[in-house]
C-alpha positions as CSV (number, residue, x, y, z in Angstrom):
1,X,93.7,43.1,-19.3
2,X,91.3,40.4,-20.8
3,X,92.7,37.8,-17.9
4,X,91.5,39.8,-15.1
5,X,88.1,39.1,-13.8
6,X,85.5,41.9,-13.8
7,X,84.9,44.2,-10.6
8,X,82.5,43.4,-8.1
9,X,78.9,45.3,-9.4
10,X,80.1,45.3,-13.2
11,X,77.5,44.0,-15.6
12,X,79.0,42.6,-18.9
13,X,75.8,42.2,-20.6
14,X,72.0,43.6,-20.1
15,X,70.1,42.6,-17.2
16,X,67.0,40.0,-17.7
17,X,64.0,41.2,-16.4
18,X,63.1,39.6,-12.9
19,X,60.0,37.1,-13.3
20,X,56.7,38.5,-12.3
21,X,53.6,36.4,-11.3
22,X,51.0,36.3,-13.6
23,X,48.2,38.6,-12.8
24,X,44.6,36.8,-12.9
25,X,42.2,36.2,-10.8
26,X,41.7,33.0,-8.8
27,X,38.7,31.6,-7.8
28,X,38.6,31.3,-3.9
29,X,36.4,28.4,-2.7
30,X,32.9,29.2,-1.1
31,X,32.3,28.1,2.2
32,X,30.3,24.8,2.7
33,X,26.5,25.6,2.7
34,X,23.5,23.0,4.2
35,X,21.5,21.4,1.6
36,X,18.4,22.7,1.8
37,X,16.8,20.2,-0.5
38,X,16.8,15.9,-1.0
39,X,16.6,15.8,-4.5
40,X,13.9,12.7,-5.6
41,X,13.1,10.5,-8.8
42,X,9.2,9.4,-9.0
43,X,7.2,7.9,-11.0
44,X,4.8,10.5,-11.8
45,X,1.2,10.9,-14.2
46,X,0.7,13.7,-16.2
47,X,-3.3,14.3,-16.8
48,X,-2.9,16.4,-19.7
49,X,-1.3,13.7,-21.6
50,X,-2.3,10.9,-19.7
51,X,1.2,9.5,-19.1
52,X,3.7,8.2,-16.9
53,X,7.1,8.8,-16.9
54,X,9.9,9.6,-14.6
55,X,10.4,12.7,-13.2
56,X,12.8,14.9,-11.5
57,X,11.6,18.1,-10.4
58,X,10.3,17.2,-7.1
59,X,12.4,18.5,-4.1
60,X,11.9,17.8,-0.5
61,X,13.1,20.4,2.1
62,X,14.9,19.6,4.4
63,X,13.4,22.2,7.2
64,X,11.1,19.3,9.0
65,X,8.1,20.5,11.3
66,X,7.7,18.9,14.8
67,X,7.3,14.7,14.5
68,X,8.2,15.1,10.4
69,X,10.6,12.4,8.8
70,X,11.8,12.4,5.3
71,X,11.6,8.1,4.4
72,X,13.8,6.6,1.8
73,X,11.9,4.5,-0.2
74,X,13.1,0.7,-1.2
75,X,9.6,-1.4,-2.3
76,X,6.0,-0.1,-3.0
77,X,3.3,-3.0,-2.4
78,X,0.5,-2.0,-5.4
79,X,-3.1,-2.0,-4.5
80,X,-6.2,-1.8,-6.6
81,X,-6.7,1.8,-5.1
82,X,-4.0,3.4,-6.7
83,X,-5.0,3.0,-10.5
84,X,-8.7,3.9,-8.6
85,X,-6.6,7.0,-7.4
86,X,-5.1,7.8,-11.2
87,X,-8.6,7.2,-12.3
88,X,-10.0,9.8,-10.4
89,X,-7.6,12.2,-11.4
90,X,-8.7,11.6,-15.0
91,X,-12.4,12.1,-14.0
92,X,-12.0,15.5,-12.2
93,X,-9.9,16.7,-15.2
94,X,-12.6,16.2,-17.8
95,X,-15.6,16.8,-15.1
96,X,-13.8,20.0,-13.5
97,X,-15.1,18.2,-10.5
98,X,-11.4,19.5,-8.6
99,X,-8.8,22.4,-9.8
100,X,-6.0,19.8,-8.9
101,X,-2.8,20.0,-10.2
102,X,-1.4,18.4,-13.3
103,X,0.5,15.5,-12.2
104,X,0.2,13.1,-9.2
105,X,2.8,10.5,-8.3
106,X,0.7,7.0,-7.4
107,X,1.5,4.6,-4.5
108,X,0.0,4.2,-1.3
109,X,1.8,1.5,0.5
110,X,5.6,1.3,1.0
111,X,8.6,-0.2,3.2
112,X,12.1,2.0,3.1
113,X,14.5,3.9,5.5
114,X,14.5,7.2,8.1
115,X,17.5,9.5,6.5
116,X,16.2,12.9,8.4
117,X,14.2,13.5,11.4
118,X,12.6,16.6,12.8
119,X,14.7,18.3,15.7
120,X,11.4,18.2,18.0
121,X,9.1,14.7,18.3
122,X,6.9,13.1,20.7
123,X,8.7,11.4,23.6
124,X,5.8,8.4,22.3
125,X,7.7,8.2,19.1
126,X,10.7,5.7,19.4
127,X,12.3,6.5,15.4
128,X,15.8,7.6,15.1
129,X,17.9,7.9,11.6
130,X,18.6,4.3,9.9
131,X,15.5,2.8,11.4
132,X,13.4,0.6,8.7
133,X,9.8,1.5,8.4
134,X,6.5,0.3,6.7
135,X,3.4,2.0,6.7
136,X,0.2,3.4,4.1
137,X,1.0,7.1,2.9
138,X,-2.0,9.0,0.9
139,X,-1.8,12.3,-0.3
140,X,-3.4,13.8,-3.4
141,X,-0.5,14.4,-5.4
142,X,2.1,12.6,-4.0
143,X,2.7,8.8,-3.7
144,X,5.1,6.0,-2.3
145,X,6.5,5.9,-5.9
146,X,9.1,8.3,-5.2
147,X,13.1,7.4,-4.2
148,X,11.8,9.8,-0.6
149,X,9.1,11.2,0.7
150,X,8.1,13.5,3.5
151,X,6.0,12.1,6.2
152,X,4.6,13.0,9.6
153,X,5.0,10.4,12.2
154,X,1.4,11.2,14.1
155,X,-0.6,11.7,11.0
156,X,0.3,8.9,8.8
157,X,-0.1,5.4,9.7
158,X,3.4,3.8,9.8
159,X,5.1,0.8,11.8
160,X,8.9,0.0,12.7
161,X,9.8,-2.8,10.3
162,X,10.2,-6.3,11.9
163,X,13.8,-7.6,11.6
164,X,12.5,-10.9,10.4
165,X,10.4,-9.2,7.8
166,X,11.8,-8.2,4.8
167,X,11.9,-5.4,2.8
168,X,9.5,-6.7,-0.2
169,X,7.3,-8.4,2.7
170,X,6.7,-5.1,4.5
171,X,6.1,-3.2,1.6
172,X,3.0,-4.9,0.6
173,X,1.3,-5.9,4.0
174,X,0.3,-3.2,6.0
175,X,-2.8,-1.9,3.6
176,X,-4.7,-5.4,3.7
177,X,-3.6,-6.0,7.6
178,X,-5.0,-2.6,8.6
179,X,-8.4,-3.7,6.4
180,X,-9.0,-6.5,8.2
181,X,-8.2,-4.9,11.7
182,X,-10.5,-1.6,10.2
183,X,-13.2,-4.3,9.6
184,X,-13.1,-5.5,13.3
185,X,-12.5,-2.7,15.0
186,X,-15.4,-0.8,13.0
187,X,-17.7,-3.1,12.6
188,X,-17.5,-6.5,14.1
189,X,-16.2,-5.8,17.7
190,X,-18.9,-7.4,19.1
191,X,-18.6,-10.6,17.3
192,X,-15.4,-11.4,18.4
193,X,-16.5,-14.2,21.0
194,X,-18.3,-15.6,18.4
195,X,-15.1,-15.9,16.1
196,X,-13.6,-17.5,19.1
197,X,-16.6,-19.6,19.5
198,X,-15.2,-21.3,16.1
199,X,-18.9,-22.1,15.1
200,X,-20.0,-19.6,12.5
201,X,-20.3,-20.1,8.8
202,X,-18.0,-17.9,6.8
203,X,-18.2,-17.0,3.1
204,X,-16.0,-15.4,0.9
205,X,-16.1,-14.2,-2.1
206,X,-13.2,-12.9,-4.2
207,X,-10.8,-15.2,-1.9
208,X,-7.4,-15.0,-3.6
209,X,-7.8,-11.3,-3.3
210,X,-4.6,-9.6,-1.2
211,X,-7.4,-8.5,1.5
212,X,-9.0,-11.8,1.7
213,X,-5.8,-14.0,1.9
214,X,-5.0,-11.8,5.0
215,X,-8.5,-12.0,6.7
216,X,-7.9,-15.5,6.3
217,X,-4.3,-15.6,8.0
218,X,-6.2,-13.3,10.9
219,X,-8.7,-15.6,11.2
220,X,-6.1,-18.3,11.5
221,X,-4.8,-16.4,14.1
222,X,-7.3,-15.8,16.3
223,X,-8.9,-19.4,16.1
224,X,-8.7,-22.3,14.0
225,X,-11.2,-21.5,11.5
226,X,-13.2,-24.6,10.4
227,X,-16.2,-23.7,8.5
228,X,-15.1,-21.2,5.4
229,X,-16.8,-21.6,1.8
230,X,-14.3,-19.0,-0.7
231,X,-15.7,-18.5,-4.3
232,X,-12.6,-17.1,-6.5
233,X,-11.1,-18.2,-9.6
234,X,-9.1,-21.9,-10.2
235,X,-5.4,-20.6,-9.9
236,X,-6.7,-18.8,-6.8
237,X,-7.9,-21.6,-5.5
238,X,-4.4,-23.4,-6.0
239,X,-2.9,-20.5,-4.6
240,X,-4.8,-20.8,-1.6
241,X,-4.2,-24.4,-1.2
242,X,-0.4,-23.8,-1.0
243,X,-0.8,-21.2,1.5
244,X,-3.5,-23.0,3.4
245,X,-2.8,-26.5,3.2
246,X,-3.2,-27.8,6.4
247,X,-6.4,-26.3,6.9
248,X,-8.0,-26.9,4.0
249,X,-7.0,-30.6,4.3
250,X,-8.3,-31.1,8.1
251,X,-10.9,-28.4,8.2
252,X,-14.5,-27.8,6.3
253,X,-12.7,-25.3,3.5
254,X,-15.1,-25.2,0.6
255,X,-14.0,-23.9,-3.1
256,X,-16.5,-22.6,-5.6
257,X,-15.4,-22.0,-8.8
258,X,-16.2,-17.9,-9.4
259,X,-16.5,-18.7,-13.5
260,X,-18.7,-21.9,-13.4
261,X,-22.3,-20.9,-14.6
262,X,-23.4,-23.2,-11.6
263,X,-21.4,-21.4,-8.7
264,X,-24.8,-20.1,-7.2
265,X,-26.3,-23.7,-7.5
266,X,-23.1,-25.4,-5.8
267,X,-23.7,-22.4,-3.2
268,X,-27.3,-23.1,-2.7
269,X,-26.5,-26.9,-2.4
270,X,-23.8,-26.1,0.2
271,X,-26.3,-24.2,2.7
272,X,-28.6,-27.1,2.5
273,X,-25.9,-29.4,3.7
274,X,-24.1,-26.3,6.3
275,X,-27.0,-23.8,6.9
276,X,-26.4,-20.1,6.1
277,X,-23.9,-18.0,6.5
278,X,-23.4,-15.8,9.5
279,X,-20.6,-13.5,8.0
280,X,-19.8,-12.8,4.1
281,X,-17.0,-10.9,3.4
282,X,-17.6,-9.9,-0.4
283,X,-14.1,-8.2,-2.5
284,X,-15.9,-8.0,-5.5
285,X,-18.8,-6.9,-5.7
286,X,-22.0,-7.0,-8.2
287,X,-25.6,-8.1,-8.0
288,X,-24.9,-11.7,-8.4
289,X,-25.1,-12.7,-4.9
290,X,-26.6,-9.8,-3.5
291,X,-29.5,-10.3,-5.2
292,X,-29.7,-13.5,-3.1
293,X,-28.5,-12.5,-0.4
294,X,-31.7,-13.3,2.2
295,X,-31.2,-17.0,1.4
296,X,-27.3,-16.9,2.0
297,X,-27.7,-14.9,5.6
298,X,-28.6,-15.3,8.7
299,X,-30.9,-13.3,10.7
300,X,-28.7,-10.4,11.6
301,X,-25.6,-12.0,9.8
302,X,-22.9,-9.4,8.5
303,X,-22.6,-8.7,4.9
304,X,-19.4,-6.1,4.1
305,X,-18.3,-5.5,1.1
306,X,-15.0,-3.1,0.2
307,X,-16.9,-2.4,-3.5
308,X,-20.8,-1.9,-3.1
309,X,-23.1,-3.2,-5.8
310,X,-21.2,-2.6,-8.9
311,X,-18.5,-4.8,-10.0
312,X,-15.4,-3.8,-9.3
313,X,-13.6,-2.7,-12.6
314,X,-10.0,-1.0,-12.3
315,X,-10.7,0.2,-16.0
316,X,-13.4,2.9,-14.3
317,X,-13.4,2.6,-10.7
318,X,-11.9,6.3,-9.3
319,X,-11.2,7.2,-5.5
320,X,-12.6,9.0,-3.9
321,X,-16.2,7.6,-5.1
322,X,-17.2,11.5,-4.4
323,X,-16.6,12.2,-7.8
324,X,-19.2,9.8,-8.8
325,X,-21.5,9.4,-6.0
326,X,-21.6,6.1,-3.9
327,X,-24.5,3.9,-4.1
328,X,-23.7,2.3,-0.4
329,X,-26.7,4.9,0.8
330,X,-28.6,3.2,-1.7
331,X,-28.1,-0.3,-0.2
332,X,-28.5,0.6,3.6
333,X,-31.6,2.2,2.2
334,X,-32.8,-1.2,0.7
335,X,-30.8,-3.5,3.8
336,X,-33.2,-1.4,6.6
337,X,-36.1,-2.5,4.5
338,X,-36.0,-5.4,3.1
339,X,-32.6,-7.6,3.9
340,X,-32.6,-9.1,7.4
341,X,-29.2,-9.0,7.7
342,X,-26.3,-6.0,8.3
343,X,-25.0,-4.7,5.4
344,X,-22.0,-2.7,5.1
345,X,-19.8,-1.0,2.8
346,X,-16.8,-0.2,3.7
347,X,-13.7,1.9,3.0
348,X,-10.2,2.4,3.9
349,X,-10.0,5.1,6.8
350,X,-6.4,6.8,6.3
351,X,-6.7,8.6,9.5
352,X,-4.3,8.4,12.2
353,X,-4.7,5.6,14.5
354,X,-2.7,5.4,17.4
355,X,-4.8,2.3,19.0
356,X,-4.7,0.7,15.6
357,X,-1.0,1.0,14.7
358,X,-0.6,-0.2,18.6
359,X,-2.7,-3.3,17.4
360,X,-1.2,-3.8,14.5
361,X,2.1,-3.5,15.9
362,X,1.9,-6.1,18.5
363,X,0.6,-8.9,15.7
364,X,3.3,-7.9,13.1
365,X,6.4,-8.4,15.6
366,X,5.2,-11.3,17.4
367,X,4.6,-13.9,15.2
368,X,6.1,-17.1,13.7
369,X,7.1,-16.1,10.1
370,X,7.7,-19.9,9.3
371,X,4.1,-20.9,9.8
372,X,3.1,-19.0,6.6
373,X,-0.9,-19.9,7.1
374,X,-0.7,-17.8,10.4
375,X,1.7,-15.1,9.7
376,X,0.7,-11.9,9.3
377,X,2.4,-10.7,5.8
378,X,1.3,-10.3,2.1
379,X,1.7,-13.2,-0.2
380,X,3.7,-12.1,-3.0
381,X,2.6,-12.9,-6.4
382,X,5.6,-11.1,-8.4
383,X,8.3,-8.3,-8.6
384,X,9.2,-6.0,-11.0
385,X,11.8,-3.3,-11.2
386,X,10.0,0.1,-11.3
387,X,11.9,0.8,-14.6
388,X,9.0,-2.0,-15.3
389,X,5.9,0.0,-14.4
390,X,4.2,-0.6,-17.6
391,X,4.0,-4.4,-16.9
392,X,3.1,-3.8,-13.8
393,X,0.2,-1.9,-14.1
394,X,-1.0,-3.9,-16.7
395,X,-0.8,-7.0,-14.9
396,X,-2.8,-5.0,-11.3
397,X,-5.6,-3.3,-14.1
398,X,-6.2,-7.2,-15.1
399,X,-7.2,-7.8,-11.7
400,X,-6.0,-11.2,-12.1
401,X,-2.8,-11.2,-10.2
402,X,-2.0,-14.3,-8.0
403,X,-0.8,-12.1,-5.0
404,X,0.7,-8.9,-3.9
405,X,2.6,-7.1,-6.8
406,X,6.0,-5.6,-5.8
407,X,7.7,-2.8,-7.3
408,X,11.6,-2.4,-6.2
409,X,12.4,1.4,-6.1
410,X,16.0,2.5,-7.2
411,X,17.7,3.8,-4.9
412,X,18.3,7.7,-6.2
């Protein structure tokens, strides 16, 4: 029988055991959830040690109040106020002046990108995602070195970008262009026709300062200016020459040397020859030419100065003066008696400006960016990568940069 196959049903050996899935659990995918947070990389200063470094804990929401935009940062122009601004941190630590916080993150002035914007804005305010932007952003402990930071369009002062500017451009000009607009829309608004008038002797002293190179550019703008005497330091003075050559070649442009033990003498000889000076515009401060100011002014010339009569000093210099007391009461004090001239000191107004930014606006996209003398943007000195903060900041505490100092962002 062993050639006959086997019936239908009969089994010739045991059966294997059917395969069976391997029981485990599986991990089922979570629906998608809204980020809640833009996660940021700043540059940030720790009072208890005194130190910078980079930090990550910061987080922005997302949830945006009505005319809010969250800015992605690309360049940060440096100013002199920001290491006044770390300075002051250090003092109200030690004087218990404030309860701030720890830590700060410096900048002021920035140029960089929309990436969110608030579900409800002003019909006035013409931003949408993507759009380039420049502007001045102060807040106590926050600062435009940051990869983004959280802004409100009707409370800080910021501009579209021009197309022709660029990025590093914008990022250093609108804190010195909104100084010099400040100054004239504050305090010399009835001089204007005289400006015009092209017939008043201007001094200057600190003249390769960021502020001053763009006072002069304004100037430049407005009228031809002829009759300017600038008192900075020898590079300065060839930096100016580059930017102003024309004018300094056709017009009465008059360099003192800010070093030379004779500067006051040269100044003294050039009023003989000019007459005194209807407007001086002084970014240094001190007592040096203060102190002789009735024989540089006018009768009911215009004296401002952005320091007051103490050298400026990044070193020790702390914003807001507050903490220290401000000796411009001092000096009006003294100016009402004795000077017969208008003295004024004066500081950067961070307040929102709609006429201003209108103002500034209309200069900054109108212009010819080839004629360098007239257009309205920083002059940049250098650049540094902000993985190169610590020459940076050296070279803006020297207070001997050649131009606006640039730091490039990355992109986080």
């Amino acid at each position: 029988m062993s050639h006959l196959k086997p019936a239908r049903g009969y089994i010739s050996t045991d059966p294997k055991p059917l395969p069976q899935a391997e029981t485990r659990l599986k991990r089922q995918p979570r629906p998608l959830r809204m980020v809640k947070y833009v996660p940021t990389k700043r540059l940030q200063y720790s009072i208890p040690i005194k130190k910078f470094e980079f930090n990550y804990d910061h987080k922005i929401k997302k949830k945006l109040s009505k005319n809010e935009a969250i800015i992605q940062v690309d360049h940060v122009g440096l100013n002199g106020l920001d290491w006044k601004i770390k300075n002051g941190f250090d003092y109200s630590k030690e004087t218990n002046v404030l309860d701030l916080n720890s830590e700060t993150c410096l900048g002021t002035e920035f140029s960089g990108t929309i990436i969110e914007l608030a579900d409800s804005m002003d019909k006035d305010l013409q931003y949408e995602v993507g759009r380039k932007v420049m502007g001045v952003y102060y807040n106590v402990h926050n600062g435009t070195l940051e990869s983004c930071i959280k802004v409100n369009l009707k409370s800080h002062l910021i501009l579209p970008k021009p197309l022709e500017m660029s990025e590093e451009l914008a990022s250093g000009t609108m804190f010195n262009l909104l100084t010099v607009l400040q100054m004239f829309r504050n305090i010399l608004y009835k001089e204007l026709d005289t400006f015009r008038a092209n017939n008043s002797n201007i001094l200057i002293i600190g003249g390769s300062t960021g502020t001053s190179i763009m006072l002069l550019k304004y100037l430049n703008k407005l009228v031809n200016v002829k009759n300017v005497t600038i008192i900075c330091s020898l590079d300065g003075a060839e930096m100016l020459k580059q930017i102003f050559f024309k004018e300094w070649e056709e017009n009465n442009w008059n360099f003192i040397n800010y070093y030379e033990t004779s500067s006051t003498d040269e100044l003294m000889d050039l009023i003989k020859t000019f007459g005194k000076f209807r407007y001086c515009f002084d970014f240094v401060g001190g007592e040096q030419y203060l102190s002789i100011s009735n024989d540089l002014m006018k009768r009911n010339g215009y004296y401002i100065s952005t320091v007051g009569n103490t050298e400026s000093n990044y070193s020790v210099d702390v914003y807001p003066e507050t903490y220290v007391g401000s000796s411009s009461n001092g000096l009006l004090s003294l100016a009402s008696n004795f000077w017969k001239f208008y003295y004024y000191r004066f500081q950067f107004d961070f307040t929102f400006n709609k006429e201003l930014l209108l103002e500034a606006n209309d200069l900054i996209q109108n212009q010819d960016y080839d004629n360098e003398s007239r257009s309205l943007c920083c002059y940049i000195g250098e650049v540094f990568d902000w993985k190169q903060y610590e020459e940076a900041f050296r070279l803006l505490k020297s207070q001997k940069a050649k131009g606006k100092i640039i730091m490039k962002v990355e992109l986080f």
